[in-house]
N, CA and C atoms of all chains as a GROMACS GRO file, in nm:
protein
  576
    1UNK      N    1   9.572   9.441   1.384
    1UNK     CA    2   9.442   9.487   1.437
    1UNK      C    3   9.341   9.491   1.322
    2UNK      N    4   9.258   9.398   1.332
    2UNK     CA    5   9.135   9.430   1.232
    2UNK      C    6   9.027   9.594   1.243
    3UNK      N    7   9.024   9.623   1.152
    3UNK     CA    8   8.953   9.712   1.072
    3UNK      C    9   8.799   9.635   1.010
    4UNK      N   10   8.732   9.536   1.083
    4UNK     CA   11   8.654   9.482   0.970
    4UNK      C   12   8.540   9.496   1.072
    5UNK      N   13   8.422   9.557   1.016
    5UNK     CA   14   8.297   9.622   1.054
    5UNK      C   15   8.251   9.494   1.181
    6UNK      N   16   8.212   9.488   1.278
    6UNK     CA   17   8.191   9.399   1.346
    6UNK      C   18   7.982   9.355   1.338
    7UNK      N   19   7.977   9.251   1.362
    7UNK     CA   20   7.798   9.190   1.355
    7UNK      C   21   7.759   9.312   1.487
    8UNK      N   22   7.655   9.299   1.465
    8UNK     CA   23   7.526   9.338   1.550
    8UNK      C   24   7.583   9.269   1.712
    9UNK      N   25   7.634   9.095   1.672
    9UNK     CA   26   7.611   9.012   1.768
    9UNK      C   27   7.773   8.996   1.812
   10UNK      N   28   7.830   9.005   1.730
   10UNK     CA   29   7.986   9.038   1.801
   10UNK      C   30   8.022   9.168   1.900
   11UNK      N   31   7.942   9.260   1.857
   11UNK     CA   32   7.926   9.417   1.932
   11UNK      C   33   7.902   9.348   2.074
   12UNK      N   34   7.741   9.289   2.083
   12UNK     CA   35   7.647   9.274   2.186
   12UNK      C   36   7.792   9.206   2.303
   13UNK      N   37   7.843   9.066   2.196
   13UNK     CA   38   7.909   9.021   2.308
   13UNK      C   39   8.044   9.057   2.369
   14UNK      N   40   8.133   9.183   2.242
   14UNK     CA   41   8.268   9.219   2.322
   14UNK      C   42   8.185   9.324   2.399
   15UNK      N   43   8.108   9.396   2.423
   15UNK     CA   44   8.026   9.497   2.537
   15UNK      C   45   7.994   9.351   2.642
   16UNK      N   46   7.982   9.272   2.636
   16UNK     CA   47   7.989   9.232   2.797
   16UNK      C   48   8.152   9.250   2.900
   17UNK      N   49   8.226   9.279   2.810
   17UNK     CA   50   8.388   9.293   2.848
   17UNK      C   51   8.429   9.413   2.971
   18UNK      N   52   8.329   9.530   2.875
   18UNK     CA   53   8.321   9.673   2.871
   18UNK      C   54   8.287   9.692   3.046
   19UNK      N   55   8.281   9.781   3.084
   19UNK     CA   56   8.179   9.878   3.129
   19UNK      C   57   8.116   9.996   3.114
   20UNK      N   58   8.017  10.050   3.124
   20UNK     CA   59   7.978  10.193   3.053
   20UNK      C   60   7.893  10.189   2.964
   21UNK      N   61   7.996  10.129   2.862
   21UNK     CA   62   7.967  10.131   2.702
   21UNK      C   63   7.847  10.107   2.646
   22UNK      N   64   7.761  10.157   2.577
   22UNK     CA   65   7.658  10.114   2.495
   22UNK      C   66   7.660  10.182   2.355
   23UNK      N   67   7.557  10.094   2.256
   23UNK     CA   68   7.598  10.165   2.107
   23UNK      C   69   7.464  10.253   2.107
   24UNK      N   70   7.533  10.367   2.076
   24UNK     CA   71   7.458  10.502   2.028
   24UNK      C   72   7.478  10.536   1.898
   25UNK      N   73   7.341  10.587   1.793
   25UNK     CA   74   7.391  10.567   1.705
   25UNK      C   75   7.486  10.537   1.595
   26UNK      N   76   7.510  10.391   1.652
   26UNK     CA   77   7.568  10.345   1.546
   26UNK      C   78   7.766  10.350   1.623
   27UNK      N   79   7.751  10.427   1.692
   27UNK     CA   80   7.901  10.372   1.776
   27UNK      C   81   7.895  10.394   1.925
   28UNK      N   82   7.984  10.321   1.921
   28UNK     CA   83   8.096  10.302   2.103
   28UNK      C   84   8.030  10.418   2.171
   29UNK      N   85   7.974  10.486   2.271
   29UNK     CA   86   7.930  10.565   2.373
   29UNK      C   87   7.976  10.502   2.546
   30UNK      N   88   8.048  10.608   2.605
   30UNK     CA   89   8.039  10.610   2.709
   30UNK      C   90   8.049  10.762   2.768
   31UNK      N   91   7.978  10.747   2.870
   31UNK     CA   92   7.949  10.876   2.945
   31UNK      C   93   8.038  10.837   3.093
   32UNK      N   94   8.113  10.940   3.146
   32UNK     CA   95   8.234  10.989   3.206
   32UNK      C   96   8.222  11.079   3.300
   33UNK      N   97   8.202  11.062   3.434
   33UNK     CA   98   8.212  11.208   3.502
   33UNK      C   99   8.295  11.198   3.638
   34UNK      N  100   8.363  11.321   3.649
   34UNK     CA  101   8.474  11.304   3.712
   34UNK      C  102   8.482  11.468   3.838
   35UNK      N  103   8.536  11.448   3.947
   35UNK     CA  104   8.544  11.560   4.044
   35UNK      C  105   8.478  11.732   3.971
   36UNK      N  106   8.598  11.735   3.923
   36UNK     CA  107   8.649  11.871   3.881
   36UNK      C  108   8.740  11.877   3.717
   37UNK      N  109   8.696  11.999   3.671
   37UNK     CA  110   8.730  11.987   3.534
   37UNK      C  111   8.905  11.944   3.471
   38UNK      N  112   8.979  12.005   3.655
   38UNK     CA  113   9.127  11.920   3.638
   38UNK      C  114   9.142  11.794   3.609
   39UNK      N  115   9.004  11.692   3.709
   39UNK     CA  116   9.021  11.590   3.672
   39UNK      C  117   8.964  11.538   3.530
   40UNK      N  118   8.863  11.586   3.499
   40UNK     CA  119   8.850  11.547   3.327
   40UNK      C  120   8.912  11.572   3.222
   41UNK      N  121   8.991  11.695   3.228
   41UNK     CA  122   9.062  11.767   3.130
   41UNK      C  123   9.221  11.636   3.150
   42UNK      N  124   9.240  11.583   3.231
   42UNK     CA  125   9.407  11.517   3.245
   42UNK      C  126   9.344  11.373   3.206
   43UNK      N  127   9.215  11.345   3.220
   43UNK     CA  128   9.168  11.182   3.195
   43UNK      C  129   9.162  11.235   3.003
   44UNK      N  130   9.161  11.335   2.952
   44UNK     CA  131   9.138  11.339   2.806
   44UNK      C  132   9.294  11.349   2.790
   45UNK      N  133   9.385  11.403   2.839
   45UNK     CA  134   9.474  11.413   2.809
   45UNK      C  135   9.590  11.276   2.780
   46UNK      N  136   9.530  11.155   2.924
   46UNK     CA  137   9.592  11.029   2.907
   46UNK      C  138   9.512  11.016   2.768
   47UNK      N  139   9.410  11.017   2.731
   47UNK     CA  140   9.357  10.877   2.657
   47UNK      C  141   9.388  11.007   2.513
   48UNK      N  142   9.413  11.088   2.492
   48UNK     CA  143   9.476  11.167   2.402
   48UNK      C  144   9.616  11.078   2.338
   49UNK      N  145   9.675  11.070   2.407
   49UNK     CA  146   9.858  11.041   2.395
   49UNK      C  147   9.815  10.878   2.337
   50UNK      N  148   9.721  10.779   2.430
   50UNK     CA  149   9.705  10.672   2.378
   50UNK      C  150   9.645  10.652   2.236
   51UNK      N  151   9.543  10.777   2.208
   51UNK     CA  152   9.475  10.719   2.096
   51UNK      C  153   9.548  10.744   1.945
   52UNK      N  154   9.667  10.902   2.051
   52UNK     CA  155   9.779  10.950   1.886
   52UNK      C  156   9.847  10.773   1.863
   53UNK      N  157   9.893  10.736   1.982
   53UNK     CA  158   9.974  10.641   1.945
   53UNK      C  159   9.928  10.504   1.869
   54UNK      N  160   9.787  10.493   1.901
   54UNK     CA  161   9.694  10.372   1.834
   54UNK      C  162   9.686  10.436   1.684
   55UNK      N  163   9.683  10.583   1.688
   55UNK     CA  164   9.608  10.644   1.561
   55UNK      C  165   9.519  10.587   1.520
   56UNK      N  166   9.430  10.577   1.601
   56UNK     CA  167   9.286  10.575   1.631
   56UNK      C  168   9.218  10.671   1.784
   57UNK      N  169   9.139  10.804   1.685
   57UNK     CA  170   9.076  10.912   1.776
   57UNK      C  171   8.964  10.898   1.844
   58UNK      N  172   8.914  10.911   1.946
   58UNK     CA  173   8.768  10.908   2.000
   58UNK      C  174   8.757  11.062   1.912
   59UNK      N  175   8.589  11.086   1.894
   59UNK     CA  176   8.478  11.150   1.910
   59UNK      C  177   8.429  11.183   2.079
   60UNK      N  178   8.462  11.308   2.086
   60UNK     CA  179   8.432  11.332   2.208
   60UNK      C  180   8.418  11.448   2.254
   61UNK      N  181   8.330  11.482   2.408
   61UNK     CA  182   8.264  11.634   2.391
   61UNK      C  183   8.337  11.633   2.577
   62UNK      N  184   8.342  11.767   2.612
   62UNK     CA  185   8.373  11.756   2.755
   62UNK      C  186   8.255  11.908   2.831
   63UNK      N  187   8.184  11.900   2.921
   63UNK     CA  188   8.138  12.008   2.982
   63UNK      C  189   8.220  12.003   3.126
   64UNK      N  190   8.294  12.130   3.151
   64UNK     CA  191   8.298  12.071   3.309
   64UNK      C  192   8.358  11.966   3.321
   65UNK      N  193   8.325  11.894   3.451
   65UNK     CA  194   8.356  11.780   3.498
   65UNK      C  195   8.335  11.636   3.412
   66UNK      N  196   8.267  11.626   3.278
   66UNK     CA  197   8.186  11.521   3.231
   66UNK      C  198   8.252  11.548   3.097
   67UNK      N  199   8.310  11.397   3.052
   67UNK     CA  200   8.310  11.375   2.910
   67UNK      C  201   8.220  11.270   2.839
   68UNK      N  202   8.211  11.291   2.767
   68UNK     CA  203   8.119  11.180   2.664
   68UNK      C  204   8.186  11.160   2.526
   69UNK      N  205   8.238  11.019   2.526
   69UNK     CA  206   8.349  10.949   2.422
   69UNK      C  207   8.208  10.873   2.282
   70UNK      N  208   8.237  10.879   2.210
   70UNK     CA  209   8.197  10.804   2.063
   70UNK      C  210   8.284  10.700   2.014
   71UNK      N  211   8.295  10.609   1.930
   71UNK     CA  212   8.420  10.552   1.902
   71UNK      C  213   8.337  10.491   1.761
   72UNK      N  214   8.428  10.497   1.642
   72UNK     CA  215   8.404  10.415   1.537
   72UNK      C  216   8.477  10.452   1.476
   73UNK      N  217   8.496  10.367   1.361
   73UNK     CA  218   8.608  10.339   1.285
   73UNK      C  219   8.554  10.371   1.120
   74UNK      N  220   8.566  10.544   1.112
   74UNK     CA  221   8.517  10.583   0.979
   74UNK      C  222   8.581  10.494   0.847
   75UNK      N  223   8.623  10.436   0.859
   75UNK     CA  224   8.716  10.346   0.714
   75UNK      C  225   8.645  10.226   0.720
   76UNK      N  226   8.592  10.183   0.829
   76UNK     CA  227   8.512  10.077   0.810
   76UNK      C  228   8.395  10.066   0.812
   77UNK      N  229   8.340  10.221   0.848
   77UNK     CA  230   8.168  10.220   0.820
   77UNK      C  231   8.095  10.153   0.936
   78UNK      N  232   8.152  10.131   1.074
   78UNK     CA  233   8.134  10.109   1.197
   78UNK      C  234   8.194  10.087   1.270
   79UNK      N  235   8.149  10.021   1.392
   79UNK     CA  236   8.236   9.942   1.523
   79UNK      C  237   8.326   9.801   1.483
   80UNK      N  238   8.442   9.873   1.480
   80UNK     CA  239   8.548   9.761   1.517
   80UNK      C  240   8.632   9.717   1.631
   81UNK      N  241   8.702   9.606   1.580
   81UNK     CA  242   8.835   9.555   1.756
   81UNK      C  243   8.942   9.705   1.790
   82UNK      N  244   8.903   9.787   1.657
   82UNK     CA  245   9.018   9.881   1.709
   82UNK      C  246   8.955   9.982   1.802
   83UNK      N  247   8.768   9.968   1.793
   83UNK     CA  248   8.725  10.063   1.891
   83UNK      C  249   8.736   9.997   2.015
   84UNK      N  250   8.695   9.818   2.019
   84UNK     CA  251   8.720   9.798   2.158
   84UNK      C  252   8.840   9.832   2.198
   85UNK      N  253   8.927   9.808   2.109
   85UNK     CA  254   9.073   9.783   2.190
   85UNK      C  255   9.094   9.920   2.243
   86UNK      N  256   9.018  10.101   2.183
   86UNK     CA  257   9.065  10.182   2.239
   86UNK      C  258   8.979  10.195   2.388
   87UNK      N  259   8.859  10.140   2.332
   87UNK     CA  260   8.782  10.174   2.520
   87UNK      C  261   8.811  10.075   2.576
   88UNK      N  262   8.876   9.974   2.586
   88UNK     CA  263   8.968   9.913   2.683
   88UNK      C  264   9.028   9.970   2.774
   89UNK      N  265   9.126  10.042   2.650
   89UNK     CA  266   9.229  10.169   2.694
   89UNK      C  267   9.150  10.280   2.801
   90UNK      N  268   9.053  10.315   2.765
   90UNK     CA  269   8.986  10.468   2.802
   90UNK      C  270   8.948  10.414   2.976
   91UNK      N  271   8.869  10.265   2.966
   91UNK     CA  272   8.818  10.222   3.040
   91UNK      C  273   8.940  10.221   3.182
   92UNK      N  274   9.066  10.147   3.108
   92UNK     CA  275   9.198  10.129   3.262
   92UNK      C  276   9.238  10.290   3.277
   93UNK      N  277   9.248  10.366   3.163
   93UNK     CA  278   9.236  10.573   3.193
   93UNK      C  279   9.172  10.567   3.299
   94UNK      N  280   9.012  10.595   3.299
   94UNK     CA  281   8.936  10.633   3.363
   94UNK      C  282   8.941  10.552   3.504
   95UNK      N  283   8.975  10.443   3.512
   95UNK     CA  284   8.980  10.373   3.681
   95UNK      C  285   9.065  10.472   3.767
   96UNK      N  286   9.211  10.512   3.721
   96UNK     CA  287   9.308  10.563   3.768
   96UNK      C  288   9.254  10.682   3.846
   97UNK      N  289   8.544  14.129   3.692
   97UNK     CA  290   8.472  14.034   3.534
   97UNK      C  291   8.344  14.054   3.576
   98UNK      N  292   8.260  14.125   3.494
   98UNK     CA  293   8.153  14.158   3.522
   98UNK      C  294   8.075  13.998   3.489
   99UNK      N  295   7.958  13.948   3.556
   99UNK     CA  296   7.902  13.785   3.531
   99UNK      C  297   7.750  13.861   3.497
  100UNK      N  298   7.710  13.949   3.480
  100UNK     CA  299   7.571  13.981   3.412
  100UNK      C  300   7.585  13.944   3.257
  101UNK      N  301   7.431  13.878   3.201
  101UNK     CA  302   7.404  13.871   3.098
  101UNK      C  303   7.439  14.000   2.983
  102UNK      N  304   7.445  13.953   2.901
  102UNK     CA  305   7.491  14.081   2.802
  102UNK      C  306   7.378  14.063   2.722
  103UNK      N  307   7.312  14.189   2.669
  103UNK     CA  308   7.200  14.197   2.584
  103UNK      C  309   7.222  14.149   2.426
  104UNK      N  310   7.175  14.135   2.341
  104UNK     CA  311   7.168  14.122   2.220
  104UNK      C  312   7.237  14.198   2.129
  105UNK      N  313   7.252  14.328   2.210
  105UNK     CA  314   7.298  14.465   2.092
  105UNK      C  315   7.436  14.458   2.163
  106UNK      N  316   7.474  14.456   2.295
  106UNK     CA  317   7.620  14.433   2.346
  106UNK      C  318   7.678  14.325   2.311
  107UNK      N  319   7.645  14.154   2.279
  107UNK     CA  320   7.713  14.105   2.237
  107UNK      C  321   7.685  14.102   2.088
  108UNK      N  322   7.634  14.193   2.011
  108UNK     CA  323   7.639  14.197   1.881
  108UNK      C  324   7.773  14.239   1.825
  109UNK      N  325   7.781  14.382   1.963
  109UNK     CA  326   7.923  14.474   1.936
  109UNK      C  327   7.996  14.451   1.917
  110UNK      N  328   8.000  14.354   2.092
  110UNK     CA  329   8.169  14.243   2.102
  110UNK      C  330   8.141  14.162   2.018
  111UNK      N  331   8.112  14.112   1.924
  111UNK     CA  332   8.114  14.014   1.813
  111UNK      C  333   8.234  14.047   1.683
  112UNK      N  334   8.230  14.210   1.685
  112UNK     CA  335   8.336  14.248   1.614
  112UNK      C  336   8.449  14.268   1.606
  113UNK      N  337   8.485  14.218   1.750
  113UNK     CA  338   8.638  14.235   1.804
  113UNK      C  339   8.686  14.066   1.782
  114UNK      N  340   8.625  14.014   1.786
  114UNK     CA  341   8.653  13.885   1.711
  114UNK      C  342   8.633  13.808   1.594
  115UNK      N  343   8.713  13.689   1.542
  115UNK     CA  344   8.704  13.654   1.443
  115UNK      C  345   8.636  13.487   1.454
  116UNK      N  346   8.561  13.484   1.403
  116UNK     CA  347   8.501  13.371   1.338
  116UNK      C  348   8.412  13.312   1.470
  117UNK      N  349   8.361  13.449   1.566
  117UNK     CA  350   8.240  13.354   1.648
  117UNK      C  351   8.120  13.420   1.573
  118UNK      N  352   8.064  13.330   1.633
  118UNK     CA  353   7.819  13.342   1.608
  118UNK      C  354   7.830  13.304   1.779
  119UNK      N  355   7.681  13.387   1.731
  119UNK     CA  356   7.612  13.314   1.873
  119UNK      C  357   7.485  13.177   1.872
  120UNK      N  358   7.521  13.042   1.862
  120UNK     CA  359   7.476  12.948   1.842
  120UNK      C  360   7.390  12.899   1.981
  121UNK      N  361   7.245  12.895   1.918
  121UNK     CA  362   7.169  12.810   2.061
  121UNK      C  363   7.212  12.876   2.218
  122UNK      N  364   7.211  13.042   2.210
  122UNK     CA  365   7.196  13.088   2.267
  122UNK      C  366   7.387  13.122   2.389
  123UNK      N  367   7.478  13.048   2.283
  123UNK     CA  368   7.628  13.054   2.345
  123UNK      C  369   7.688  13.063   2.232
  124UNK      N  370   7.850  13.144   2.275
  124UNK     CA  371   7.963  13.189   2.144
  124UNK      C  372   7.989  13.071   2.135
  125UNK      N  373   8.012  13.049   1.962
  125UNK     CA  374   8.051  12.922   1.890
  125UNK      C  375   8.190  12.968   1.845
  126UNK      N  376   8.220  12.899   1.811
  126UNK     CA  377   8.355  12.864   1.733
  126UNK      C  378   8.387  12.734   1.666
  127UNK      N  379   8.398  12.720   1.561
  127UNK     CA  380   8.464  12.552   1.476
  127UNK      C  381   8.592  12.590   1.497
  128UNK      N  382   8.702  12.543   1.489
  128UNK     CA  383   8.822  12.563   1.461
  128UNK      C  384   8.845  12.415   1.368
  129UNK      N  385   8.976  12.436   1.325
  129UNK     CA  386   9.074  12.334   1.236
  129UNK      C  387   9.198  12.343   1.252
  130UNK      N  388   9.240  12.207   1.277
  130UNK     CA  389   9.403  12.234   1.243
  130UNK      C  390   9.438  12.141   1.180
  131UNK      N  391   9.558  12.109   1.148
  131UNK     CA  392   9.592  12.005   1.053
  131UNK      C  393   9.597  11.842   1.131
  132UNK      N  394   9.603  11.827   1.216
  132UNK     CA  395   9.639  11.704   1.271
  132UNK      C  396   9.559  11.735   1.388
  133UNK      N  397   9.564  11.564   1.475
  133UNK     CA  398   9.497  11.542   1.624
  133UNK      C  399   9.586  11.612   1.726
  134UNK      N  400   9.742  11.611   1.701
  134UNK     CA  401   9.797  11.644   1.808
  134UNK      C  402   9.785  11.782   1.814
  135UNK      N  403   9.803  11.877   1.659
  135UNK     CA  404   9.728  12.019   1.658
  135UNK      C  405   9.654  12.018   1.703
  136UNK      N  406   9.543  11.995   1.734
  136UNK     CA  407   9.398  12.010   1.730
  136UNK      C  408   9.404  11.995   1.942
  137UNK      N  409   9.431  11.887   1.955
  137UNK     CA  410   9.471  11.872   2.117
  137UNK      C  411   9.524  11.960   2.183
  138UNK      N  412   9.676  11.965   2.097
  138UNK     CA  413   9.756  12.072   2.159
  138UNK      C  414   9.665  12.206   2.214
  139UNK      N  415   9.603  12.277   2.125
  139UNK     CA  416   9.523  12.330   2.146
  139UNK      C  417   9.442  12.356   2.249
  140UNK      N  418   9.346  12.216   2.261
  140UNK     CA  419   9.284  12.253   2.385
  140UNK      C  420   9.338  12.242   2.477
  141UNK      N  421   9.491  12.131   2.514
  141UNK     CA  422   9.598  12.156   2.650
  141UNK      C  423   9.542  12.342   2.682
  142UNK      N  424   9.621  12.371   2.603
  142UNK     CA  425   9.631  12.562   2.639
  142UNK      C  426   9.555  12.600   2.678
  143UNK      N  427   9.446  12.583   2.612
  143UNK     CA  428   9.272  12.645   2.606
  143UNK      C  429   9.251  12.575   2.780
  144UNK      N  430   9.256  12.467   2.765
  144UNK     CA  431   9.212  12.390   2.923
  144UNK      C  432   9.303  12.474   3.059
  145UNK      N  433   9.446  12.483   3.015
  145UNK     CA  434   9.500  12.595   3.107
  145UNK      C  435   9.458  12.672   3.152
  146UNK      N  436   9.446  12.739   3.036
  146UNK     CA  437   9.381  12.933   3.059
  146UNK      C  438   9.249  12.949   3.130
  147UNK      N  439   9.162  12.838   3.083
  147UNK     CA  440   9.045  12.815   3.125
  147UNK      C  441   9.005  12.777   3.298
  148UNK      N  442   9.085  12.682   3.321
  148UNK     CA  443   9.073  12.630   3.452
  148UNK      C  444   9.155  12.752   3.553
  149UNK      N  445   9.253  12.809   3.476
  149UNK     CA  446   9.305  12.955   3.585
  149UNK      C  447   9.231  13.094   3.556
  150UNK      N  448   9.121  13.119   3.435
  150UNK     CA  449   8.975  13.198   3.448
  150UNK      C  450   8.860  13.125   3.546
  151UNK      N  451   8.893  12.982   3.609
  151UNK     CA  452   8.780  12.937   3.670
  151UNK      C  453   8.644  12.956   3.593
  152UNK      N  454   8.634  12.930   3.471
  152UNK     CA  455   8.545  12.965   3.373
  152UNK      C  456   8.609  12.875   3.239
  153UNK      N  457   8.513  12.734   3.147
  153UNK     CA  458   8.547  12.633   3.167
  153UNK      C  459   8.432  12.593   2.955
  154UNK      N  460   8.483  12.622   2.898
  154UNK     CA  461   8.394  12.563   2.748
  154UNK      C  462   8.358  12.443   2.782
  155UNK      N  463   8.264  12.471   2.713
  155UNK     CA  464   8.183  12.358   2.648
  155UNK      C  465   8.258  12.311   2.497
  156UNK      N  466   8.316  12.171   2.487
  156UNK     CA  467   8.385  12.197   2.342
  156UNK      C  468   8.314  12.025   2.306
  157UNK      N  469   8.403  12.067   2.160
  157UNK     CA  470   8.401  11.881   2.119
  157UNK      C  471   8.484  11.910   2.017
  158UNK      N  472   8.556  11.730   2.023
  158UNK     CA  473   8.659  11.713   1.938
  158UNK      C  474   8.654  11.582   1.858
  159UNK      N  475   8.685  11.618   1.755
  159UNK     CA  476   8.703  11.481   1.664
  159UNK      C  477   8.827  11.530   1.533
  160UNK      N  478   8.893  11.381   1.555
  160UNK     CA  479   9.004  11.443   1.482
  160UNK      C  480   9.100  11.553   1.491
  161UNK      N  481   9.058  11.629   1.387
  161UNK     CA  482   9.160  11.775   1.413
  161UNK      C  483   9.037  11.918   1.343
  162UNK      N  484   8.963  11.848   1.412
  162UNK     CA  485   8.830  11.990   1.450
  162UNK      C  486   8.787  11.997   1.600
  163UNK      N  487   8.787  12.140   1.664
  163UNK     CA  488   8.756  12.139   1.778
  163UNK      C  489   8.627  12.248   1.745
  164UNK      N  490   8.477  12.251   1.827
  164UNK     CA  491   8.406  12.298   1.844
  164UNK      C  492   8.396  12.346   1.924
  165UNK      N  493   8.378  12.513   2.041
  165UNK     CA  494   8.405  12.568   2.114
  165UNK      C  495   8.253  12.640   2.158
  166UNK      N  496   8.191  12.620   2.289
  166UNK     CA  497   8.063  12.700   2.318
  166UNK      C  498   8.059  12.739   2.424
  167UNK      N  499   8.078  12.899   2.416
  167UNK     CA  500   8.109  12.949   2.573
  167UNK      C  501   7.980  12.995   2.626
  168UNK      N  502   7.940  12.999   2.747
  168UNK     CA  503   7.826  13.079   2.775
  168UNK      C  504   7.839  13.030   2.942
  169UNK      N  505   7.788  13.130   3.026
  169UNK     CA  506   7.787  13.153   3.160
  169UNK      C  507   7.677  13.117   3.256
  170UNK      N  508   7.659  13.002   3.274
  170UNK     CA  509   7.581  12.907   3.358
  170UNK      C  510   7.545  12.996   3.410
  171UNK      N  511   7.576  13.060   3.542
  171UNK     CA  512   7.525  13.115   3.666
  171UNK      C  513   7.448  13.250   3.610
  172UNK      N  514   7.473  13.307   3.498
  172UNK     CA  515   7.448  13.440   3.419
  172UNK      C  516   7.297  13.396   3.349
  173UNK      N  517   7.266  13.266   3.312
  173UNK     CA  518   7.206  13.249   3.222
  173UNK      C  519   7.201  13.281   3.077
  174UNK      N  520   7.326  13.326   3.047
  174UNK     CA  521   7.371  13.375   2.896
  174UNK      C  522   7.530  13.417   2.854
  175UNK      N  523   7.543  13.485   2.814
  175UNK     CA  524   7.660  13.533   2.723
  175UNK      C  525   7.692  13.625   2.808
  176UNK      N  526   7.805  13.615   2.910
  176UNK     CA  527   7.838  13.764   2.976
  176UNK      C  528   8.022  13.810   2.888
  177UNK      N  529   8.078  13.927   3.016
  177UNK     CA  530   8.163  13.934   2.955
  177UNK      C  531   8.313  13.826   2.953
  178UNK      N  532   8.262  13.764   3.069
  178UNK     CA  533   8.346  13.626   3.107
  178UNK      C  534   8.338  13.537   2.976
  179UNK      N  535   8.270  13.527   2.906
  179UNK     CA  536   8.285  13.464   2.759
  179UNK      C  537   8.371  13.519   2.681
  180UNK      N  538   8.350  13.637   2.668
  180UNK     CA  539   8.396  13.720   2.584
  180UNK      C  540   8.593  13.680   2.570
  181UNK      N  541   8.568  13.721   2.704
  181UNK     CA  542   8.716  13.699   2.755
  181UNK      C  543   8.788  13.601   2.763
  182UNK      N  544   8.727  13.464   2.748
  182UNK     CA  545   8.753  13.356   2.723
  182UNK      C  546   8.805  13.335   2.572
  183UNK      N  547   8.692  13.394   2.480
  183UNK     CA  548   8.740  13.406   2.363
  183UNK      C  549   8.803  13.489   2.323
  184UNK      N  550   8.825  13.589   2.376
  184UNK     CA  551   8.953  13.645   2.305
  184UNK      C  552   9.076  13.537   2.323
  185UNK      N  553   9.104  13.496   2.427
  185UNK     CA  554   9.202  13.392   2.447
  185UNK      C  555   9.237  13.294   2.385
  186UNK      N  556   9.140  13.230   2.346
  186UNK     CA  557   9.110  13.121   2.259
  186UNK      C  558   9.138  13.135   2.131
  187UNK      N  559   9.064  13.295   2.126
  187UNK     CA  560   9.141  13.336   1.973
  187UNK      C  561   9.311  13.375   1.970
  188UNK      N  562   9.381  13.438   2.067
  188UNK     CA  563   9.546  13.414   2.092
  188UNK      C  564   9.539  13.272   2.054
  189UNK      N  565   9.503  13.159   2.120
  189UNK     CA  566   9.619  13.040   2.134
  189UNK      C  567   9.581  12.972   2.011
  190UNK      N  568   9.458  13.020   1.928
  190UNK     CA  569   9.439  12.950   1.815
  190UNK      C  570   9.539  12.993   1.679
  191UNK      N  571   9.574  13.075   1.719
  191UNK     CA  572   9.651  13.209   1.595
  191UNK      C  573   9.751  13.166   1.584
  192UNK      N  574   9.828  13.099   1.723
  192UNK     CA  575   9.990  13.024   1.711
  192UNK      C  576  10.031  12.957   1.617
   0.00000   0.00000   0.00000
């Protein structure tokens, strides 16, 4: 898995992949909202177990029903394949 | 559980029965730390428990193995004792 800071224009085009996703300062953003706080609290909990196992963490806030994910890759000083590859992940989470 | 606002000088009081809150932007704060993500998670599992069976629900954020904690009572418009009580809890499962 590369670690290597991705272009402006590589971002633009793995976000056509995505859904959600847009870059907010400077990383991965998606905004998340779900029934009831059971259901947000167990959608952090899947993408929890996935991201120990990537060891790679989202940045992320929860109110209630609504999470809001960050993603970047502090060692590389931005957005990398390891952030897509985790909101990939977050993205097949959140369908379920 | 009383849901009235608590004045300035009442949650000044209850401020002393706990350890390491402020009242930030008008809700109880808390940083916490633990050593790792799965610490740091583990954590809010519990916290998300206790919380969803108080039917009374933080505001948090997580990155890594820092969790940020902001309680305050929507329907109250402020700091009641339903916070309070939240954090004492929070302060149990953080102490483990």
């Amino acid at each position: 898995m590369a670690h290597t800071k991705l272009s402006d224009a590589e971002i633009a085009n793995r976000l056509e992949s995505l859904r959600g996703w847009s870059v907010v300062q400077g990383k991965l953003h998606r905004d998340l909202s779900f029934d009831t706080f059971v259901d947000a609290f167990g959608f952090m909990a899947r993408v929890a177990l996935v991201a120990e196992a990537m060891n790679h963490h989202p940045e992320w806030q929860n109110v209630y029903n609504r999470v809001a994910v960050d993603l970047s890759t502090h060692d590389a000083g931005g957005i990398t394949e390891l952030d897509f590859a985790l909101a990939a992940r977050i993205d097949e989470l959140a369908a379920r």
